[in-house]
C-alpha positions as CSV (number, residue, x, y, z in Angstrom):
1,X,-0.5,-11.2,5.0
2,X,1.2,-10.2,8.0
3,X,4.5,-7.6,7.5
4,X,7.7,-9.2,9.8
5,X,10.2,-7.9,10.8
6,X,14.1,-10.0,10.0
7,X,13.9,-12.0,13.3
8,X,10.6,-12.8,12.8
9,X,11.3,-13.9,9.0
10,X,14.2,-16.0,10.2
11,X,12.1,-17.5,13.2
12,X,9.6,-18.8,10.1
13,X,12.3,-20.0,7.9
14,X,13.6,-21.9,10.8
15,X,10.4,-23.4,11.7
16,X,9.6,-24.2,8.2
17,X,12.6,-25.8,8.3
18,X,12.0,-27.7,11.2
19,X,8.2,-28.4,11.5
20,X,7.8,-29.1,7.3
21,X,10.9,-31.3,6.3
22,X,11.9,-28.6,4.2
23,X,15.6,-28.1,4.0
24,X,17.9,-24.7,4.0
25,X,19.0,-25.8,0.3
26,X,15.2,-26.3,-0.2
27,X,14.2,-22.9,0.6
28,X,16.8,-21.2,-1.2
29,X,16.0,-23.7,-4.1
30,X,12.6,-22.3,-4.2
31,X,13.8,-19.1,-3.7
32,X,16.2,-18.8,-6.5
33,X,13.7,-19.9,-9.3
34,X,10.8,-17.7,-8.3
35,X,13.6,-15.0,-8.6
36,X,14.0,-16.7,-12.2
37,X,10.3,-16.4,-12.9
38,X,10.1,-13.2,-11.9
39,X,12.8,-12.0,-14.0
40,X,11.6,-13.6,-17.0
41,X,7.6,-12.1,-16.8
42,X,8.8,-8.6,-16.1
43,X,11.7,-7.9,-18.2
44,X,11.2,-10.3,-20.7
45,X,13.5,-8.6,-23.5
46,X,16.4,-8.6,-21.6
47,X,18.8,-11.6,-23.0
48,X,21.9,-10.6,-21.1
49,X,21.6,-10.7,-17.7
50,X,24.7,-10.0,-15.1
51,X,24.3,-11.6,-11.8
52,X,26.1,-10.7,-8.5
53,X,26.0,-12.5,-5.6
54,X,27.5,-12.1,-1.9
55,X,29.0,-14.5,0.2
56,X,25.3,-15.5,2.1
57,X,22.0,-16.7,1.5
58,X,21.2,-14.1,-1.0
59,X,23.9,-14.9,-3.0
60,X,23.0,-18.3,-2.9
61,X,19.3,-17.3,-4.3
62,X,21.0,-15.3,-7.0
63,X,23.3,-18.7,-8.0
64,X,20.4,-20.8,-8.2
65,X,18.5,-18.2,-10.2
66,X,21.2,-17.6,-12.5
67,X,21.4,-21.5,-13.2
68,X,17.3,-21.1,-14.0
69,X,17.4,-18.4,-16.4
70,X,20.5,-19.9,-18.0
71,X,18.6,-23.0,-18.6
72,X,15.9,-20.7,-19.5
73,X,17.8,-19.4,-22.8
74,X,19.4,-16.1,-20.8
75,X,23.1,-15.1,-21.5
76,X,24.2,-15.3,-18.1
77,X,27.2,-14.1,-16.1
78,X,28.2,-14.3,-12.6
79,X,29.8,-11.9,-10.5
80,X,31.2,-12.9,-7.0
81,X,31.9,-10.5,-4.2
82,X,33.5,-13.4,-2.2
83,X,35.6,-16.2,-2.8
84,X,34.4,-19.5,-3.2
85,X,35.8,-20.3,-0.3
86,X,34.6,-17.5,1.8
87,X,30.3,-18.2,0.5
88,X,28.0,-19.7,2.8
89,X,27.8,-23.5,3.1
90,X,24.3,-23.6,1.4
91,X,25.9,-20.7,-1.1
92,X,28.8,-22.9,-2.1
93,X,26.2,-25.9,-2.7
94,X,24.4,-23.9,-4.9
95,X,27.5,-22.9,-6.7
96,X,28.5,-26.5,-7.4
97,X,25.1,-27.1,-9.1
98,X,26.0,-24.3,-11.8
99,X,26.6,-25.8,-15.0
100,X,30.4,-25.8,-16.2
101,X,29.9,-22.9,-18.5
102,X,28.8,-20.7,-15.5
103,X,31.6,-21.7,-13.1
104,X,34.0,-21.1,-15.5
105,X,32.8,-17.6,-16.9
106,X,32.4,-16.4,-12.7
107,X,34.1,-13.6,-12.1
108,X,35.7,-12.1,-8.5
109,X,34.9,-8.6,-7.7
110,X,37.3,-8.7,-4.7
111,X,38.2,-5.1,-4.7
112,X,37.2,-1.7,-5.9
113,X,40.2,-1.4,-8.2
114,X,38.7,-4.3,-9.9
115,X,36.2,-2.2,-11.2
116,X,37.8,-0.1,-13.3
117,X,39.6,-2.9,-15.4
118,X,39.0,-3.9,-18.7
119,X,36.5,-7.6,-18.3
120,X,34.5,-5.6,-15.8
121,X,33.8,-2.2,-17.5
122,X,33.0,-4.4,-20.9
123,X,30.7,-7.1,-18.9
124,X,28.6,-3.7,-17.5
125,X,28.6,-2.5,-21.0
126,X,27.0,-5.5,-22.4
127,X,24.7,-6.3,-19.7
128,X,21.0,-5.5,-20.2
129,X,19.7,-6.0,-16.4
130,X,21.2,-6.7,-13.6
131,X,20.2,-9.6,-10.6
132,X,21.3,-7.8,-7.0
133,X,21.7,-10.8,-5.2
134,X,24.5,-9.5,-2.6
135,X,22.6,-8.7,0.4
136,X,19.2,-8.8,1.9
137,X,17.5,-9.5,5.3
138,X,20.5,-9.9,7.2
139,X,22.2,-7.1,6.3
140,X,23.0,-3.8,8.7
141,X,24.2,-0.5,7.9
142,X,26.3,1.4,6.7
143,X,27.4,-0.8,3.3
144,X,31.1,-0.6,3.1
145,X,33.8,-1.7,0.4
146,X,33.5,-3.1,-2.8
147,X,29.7,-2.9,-2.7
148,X,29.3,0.8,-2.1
149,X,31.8,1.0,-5.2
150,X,29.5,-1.3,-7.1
151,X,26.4,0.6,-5.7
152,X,28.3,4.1,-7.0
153,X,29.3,2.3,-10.7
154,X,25.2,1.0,-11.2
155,X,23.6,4.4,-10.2
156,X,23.6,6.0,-13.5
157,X,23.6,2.5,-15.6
158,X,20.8,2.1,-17.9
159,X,19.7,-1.5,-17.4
160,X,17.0,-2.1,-15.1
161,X,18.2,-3.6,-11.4
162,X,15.7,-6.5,-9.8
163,X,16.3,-6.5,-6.1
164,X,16.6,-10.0,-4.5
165,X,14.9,-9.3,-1.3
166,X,15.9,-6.2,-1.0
167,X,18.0,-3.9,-2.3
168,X,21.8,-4.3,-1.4
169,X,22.5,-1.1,1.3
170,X,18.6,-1.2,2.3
171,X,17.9,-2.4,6.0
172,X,14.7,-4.7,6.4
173,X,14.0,-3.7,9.4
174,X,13.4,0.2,8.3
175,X,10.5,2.3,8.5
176,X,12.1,5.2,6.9
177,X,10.8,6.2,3.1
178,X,14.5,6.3,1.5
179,X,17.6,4.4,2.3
180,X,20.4,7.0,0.4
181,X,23.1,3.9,0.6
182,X,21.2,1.4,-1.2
183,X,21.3,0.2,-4.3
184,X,19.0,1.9,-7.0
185,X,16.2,-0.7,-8.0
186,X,14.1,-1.0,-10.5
187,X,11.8,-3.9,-9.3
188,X,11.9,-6.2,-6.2
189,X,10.8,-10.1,-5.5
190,X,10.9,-10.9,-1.5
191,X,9.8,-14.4,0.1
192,X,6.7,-15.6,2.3
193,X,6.2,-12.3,3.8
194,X,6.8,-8.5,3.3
195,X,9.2,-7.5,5.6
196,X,8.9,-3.5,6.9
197,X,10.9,-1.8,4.4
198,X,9.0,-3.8,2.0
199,X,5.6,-1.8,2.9
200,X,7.4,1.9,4.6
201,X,10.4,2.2,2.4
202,X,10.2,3.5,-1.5
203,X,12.5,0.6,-2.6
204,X,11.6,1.3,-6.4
205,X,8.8,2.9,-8.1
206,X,8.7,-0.6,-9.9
207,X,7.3,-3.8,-9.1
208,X,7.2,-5.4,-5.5
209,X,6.3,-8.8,-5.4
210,X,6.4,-11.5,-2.4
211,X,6.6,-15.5,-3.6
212,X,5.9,-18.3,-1.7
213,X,8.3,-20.9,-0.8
214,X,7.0,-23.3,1.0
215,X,6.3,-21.8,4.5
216,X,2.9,-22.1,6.3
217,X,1.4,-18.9,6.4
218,X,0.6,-19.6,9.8
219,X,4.2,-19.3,10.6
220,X,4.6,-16.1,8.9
221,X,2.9,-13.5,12.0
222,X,4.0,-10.3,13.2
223,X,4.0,-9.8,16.8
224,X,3.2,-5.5,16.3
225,X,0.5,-6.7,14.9
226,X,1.0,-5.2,11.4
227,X,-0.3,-6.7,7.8
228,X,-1.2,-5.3,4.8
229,X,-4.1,-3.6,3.1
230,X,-4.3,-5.4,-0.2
231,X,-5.1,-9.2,1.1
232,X,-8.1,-7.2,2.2
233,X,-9.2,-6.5,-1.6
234,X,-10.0,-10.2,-1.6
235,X,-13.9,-9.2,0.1
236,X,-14.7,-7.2,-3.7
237,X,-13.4,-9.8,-5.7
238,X,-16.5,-12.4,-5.8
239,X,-19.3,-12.1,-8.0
240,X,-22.6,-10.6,-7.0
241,X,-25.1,-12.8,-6.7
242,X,-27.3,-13.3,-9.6
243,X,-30.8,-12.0,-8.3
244,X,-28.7,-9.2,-6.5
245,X,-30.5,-5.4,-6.1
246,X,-29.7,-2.0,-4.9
247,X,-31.1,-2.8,-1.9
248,X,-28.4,-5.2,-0.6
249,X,-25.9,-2.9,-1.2
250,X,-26.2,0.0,0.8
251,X,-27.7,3.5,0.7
252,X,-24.7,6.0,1.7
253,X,-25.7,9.2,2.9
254,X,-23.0,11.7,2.2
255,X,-23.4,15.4,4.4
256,X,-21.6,17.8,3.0
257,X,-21.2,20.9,0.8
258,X,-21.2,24.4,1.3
259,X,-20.2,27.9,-0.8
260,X,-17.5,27.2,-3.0
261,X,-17.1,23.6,-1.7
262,X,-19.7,21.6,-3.6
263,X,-17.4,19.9,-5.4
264,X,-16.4,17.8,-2.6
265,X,-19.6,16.8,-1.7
266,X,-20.2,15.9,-4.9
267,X,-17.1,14.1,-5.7
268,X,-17.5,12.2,-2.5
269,X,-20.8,11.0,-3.8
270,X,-19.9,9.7,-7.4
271,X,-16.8,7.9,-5.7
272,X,-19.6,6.0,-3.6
273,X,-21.4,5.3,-6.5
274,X,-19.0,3.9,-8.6
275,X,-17.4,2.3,-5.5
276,X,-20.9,-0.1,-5.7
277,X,-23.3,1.5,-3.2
278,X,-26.9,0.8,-3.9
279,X,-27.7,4.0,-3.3
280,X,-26.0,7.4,-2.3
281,X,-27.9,10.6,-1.9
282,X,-26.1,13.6,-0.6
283,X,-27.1,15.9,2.0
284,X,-26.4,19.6,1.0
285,X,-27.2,22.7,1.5
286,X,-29.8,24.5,-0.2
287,X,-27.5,27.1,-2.3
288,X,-25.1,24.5,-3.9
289,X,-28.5,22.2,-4.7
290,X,-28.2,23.0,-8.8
291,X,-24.2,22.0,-8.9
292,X,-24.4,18.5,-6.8
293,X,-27.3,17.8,-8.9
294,X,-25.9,18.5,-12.0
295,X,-22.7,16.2,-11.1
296,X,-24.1,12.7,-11.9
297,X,-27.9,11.6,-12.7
298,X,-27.7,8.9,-10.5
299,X,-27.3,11.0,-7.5
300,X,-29.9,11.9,-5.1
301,X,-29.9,14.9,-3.3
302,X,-31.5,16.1,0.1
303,X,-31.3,19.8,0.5
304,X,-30.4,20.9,4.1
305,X,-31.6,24.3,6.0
306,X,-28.9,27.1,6.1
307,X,-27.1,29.1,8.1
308,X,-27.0,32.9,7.8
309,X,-23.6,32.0,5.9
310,X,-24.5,29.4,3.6
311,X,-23.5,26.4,5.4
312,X,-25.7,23.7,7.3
313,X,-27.2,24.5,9.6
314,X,-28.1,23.2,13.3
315,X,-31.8,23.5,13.2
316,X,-31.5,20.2,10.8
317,X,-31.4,17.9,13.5
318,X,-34.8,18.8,15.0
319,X,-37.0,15.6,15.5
320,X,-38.5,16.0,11.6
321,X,-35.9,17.0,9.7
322,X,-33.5,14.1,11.1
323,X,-35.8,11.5,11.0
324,X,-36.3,12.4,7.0
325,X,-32.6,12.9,6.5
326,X,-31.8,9.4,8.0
327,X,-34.7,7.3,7.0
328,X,-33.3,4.6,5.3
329,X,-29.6,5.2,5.2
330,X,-27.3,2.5,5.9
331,X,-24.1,4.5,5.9
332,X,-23.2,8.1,6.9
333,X,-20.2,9.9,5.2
334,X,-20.0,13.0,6.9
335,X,-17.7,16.2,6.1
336,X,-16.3,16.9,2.7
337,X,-16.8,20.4,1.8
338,X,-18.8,21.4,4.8
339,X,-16.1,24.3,5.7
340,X,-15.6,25.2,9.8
341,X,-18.3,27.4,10.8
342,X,-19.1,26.9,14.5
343,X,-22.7,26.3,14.0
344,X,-22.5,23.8,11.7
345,X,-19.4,21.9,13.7
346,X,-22.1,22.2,16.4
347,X,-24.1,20.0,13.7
348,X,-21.5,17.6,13.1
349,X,-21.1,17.0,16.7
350,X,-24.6,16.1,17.4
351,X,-25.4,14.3,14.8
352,X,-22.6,11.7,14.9
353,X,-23.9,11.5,18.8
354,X,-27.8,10.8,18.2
355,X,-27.0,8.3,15.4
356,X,-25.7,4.5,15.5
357,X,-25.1,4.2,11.9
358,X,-21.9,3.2,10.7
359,X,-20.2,6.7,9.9
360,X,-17.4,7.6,8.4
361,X,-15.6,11.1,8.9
362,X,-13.3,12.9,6.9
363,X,-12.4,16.5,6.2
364,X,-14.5,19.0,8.1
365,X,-16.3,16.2,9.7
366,X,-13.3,15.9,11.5
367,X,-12.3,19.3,12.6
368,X,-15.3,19.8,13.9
369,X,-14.2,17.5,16.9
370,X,-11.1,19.8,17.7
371,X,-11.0,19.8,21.3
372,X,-13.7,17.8,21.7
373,X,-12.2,14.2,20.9
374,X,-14.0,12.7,23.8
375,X,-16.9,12.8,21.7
376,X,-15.7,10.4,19.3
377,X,-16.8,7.1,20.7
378,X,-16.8,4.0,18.4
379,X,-18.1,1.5,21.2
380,X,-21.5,3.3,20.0
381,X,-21.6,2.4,16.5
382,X,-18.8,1.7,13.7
383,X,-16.9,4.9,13.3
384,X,-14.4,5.3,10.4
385,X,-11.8,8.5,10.8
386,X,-9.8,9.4,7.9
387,X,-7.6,12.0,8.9
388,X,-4.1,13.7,7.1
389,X,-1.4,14.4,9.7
390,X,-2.8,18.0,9.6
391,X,-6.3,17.2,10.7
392,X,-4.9,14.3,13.3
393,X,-2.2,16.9,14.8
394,X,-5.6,18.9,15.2
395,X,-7.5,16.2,16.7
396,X,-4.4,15.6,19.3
397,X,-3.6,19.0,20.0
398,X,0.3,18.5,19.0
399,X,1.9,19.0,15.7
400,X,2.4,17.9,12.2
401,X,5.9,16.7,12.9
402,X,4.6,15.2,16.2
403,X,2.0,13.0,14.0
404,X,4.8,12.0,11.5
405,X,7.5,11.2,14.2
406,X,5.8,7.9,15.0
407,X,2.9,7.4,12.7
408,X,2.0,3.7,13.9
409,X,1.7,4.5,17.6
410,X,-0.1,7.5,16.9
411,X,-2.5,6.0,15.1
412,X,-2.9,2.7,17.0
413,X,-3.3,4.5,20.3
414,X,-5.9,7.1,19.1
415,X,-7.8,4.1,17.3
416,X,-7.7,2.0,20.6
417,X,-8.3,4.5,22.5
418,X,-11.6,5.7,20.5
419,X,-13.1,2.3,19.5
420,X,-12.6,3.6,16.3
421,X,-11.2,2.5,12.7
422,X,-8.5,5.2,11.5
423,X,-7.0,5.9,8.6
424,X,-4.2,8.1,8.8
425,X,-3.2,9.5,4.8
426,X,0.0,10.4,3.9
427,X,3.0,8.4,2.2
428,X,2.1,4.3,3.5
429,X,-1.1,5.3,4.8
430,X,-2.1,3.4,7.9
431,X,-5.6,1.8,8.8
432,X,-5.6,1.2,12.6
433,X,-8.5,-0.8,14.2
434,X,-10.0,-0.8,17.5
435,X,-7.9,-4.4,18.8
436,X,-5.1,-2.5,17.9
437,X,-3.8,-4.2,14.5
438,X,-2.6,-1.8,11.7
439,X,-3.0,-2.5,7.9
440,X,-0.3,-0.7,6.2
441,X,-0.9,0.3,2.4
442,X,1.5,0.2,-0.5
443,X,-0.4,1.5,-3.0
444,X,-0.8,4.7,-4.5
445,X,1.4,7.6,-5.9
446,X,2.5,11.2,-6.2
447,X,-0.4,11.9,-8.6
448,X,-3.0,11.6,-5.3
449,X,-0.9,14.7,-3.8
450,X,-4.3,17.0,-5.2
451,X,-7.9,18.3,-4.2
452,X,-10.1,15.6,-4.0
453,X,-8.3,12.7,-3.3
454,X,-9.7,12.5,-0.1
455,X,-13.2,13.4,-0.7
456,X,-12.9,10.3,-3.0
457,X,-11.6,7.9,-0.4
458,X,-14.4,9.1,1.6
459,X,-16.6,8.2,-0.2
460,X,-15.4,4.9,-1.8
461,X,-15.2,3.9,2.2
462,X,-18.3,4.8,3.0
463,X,-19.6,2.6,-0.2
464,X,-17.4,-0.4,1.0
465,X,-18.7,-0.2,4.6
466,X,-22.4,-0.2,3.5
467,X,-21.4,-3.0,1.2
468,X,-19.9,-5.3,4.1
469,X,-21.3,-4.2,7.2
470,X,-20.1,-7.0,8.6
471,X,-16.9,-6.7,7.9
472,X,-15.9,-3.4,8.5
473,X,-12.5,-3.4,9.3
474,X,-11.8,-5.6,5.6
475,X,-13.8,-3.2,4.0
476,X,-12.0,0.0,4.9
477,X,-8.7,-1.6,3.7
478,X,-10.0,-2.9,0.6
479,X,-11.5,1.0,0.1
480,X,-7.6,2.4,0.8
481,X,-6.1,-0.1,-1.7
482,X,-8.3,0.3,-4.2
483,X,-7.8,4.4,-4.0
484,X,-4.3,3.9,-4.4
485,X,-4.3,1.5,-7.1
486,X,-6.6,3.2,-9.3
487,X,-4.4,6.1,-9.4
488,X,-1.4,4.1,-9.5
489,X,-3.1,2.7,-12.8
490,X,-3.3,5.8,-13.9
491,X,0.4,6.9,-13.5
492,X,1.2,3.4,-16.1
493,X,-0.7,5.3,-18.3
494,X,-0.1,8.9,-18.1
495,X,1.9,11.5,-16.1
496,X,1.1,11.5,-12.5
497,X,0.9,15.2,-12.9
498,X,-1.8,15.4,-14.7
499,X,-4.4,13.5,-12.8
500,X,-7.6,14.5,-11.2
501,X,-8.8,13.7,-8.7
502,X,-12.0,12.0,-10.2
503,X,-9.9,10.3,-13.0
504,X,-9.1,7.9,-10.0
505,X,-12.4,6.0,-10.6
506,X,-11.8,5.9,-14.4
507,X,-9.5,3.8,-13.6
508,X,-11.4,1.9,-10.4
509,X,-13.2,-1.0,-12.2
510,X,-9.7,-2.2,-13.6
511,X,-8.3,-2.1,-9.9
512,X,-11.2,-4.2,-8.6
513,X,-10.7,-6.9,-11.7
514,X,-7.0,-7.2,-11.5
515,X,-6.3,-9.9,-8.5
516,X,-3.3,-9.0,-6.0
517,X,-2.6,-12.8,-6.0
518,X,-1.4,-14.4,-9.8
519,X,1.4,-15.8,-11.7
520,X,2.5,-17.2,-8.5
521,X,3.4,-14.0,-6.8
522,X,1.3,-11.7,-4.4
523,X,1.8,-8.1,-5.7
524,X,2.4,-5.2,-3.1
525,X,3.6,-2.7,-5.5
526,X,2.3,-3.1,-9.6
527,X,4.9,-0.5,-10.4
528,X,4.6,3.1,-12.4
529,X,5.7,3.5,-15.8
């Protein structure tokens, strides 16, 4: 599912329009009741419902709603910020279609005094959610008037807001995290496509769902190249074949591990376990041997020469000792925990240059390459990056704030210009391939922002990679969704504080089983508590 920007969500509602027989009343038909639907599955207890329209198409999806969940035993009322005469053509069409007692209970916000009189205060008062229909993809800062008074008199209201579109104030063509003039939301339905503030911006920390209307998906494409991570999940979702073994699934080979940072490796190596690997053993030194071990039974464990310090060490990679580490690995994960000694960087270095394995790197894997990024070389073999803007500001020589200043072009250009896959973490993480498309990801919460996190991605990639060699680029989305929505499982359940890192893939198995396509919507967000 490609992410569009407005023109190119107009271009496909145009062509629809032209190329499919549907008509403008058609689409915003199909608009309004999937808005209806949606309303109805995920705030079912709310009876009274308020909704206000503007003068445009969105207000014209919020009439035809309203006439939907009227019939479907709501109380409904409507609230115009226009006069009739003053909607759209399609908007006033819609309007017409109401049933008597909705046209004649219709009331006109036309200014912000209106507010503050009697019918309005006691219609907010009984109202138990609200149905922003006023704008959406159309609209362009800064919201002025009577909406930015409505937007000021909902902030502190108790009933839930569902966003048509978008919510009112928010700009769909923003890649910014917040939108400080928008209306509060409390869950959002979109159409055919998520548009960019859909998959950048924090519209809610509720629900975000897109619906079909009738547009071909082939009309639906983003010329940037950017889609989104979860259609990816679609690769995990089929059965394993019946006469399936451990052998058709991959034997990861996690390096890592050193004094005081075992638990990385370790944690790397039960995420590829339970992420479905065949087998994982993980390559560690010889000191933190009895702690790795001692982490899960099912793990295998390859004990590594040492440095004077501790930490693995070069002499590893002689002719014997790296044919025995690599014999029958499908996968490498290389880095968490391995710390930043020079000799073992040294390691790092060489042996992501005498192998073709698919690797993935992460962590210490990484830093090892600082000043020395001509050394990463994809064209060789599949090469997986999973940087935070810390360790990618290393990798470019700039800053933090550099990295974060234009995450996309950062990461498309160092992925391009590698051969590589990248993953860049932070809030929307990116995965940027080699033909420079970008998956952007929506899931995931505050509760990841601790130790670990990424030693379990690691690992959960690598396991997804050895699973679907042949489909790498799938497979590390699918890995990045799945990360994020088993901790965002988590957060329905408990305080996002309190998470660990490896209560992520407690929650894993339920993340794979619950499809991102049903009830007629595709879900970018599930929502937190």
């Amino acid at each position: 599912m490609d992410v569009l920007t407005a023109a190119e969500m107009r271009q496909c509602d145009e062509r629809t329009v032209e190329r499919e027989g549907i008509s403008w009343q058609g689409l915003m038909e199909a608009a309004g009741s999937q808005v209806a639907e949606f309303v109805a599955r995920q705030f079912p207890a709310a009876q009274s419902v308020l909704v206000i329209c503007g003068k445009g198409n969105n207000g014209g999806d919020g009439l035809v709603a309203a006439r939907h969940l009227e019939a479907g035993g709501k109380r409904v009322r409507l609230m115009l910020l226009s006069p009739f005469e003053q909607l759209s053509q399609d908007a006033r069409a819609m309007f017409e279609k109401l049933p008597q007692v909705l046209k004649k209970s219709s009331m006109l916000l036309a200014t912000e005094e209106d507010l503050h009189r009697v019918p309005f205060q006691d219609c907010f008062h009984e109202t138990e959610l609200f149905l922003d229909a006023i704008l959406g993809t159309g609209f362009h800062p800064p919201l002025r008037g009577v909406a930015a008074a409505l937007k000021n008199k909902l902030a502190d209201h108790p009933a839930p807001i569902v966003s048509v579109d978008l919510p009112t104030g928010w700009d769909a063509d923003s890649t910014a995290m917040s939108a400080p003039d928008a209306f509060r939301s409390d869950a959002v339905i979109t159409f055919t496509a998520p548009k960019l503030a859909h998959v950048f911006g924090g519209l809610t920390r509720g629900p975000v769902a897109v619906a079909q209307i009738g547009s071909p998906a082939e009309l639906a494409v983003s010329r940037a190249g950017l889609h989104w991570t979860g259609a990816s999940k679609a690769i995990i979702e089929q059965p394993r074949a019946l006469d399936a073994n451990k052998g058709r699934f991959g034997h990861v080979l996690v390096v890592g591990g050193s004094p005081g940072k075992a638990g990385a490796a370790s944690m790397a190596s039960l995420a590829a376990m339970r992420a479905g690997a065949g087998l994982t053993t993980a390559a560690i030194p010889r000191s933190v041997a009895d702690i790795v071990a001692g982490f899960a039974p099912e793990m295998m464990t390859l004990l590594l020469e040492e440095s004077s310090s501790g930490n693995i060490a070069l002499n590893n990679l002689d002719a014997t000792r790296m044919d025995k580490m690599l014999r029958g690995i499908t996968t490498l994960a290389i880095g968490p925990g391995l710390g930043r000694e020079p000799e073992t960087a040294e390691f790092i270095r060489e042996l992501v240059l005498r192998t073709e394995l698919p690797t993935v790197l992460d962590a210490d894997g990484l830093n090892a390459f600082e000043g020395h990024t001509e050394l990463l070389d994809g064209s060789k073999r599949q090469l997986v990056l999973t940087p935070h803007p810390g360790e990618m500001a290393r990798l470019l020589g700039s800053t933090i704030a550099d990295v974060e200043r234009d995450r996309v072009t950062t990461a498309r250009n160092f992925a391009t210009e590698h051969h590589a896959t990248l993953v860049l973490k932070g809030w929307r993480t990116l995965v940027a391939h080699p033909d420079g498309s970008i998956a952007v990801n929506t899931s995931g919460n505050p509760a990841m922002a601790k130790g670990g996190s990424g030693d379990i991605l690691t690992g959960m990639t690598a396991a997804l990679v050895a699973q679907f060699p042949k489909r790498i680029q799938e497979a590390v989305e699918c890995a990045v969704w799945l990360h994020g929505a088993a901790a965002d499982l988590f957060a329905r359940e408990r305080d996002e504080h309190t998470m660990l890192a490896t209560e992520m893939l407690q929650h894993l198995s339920r993340a794979i089983e619950t499809p991102v396509e049903r009830d007629n919507f595709t879900w970018l967000r599930e929502g937190q508590r």
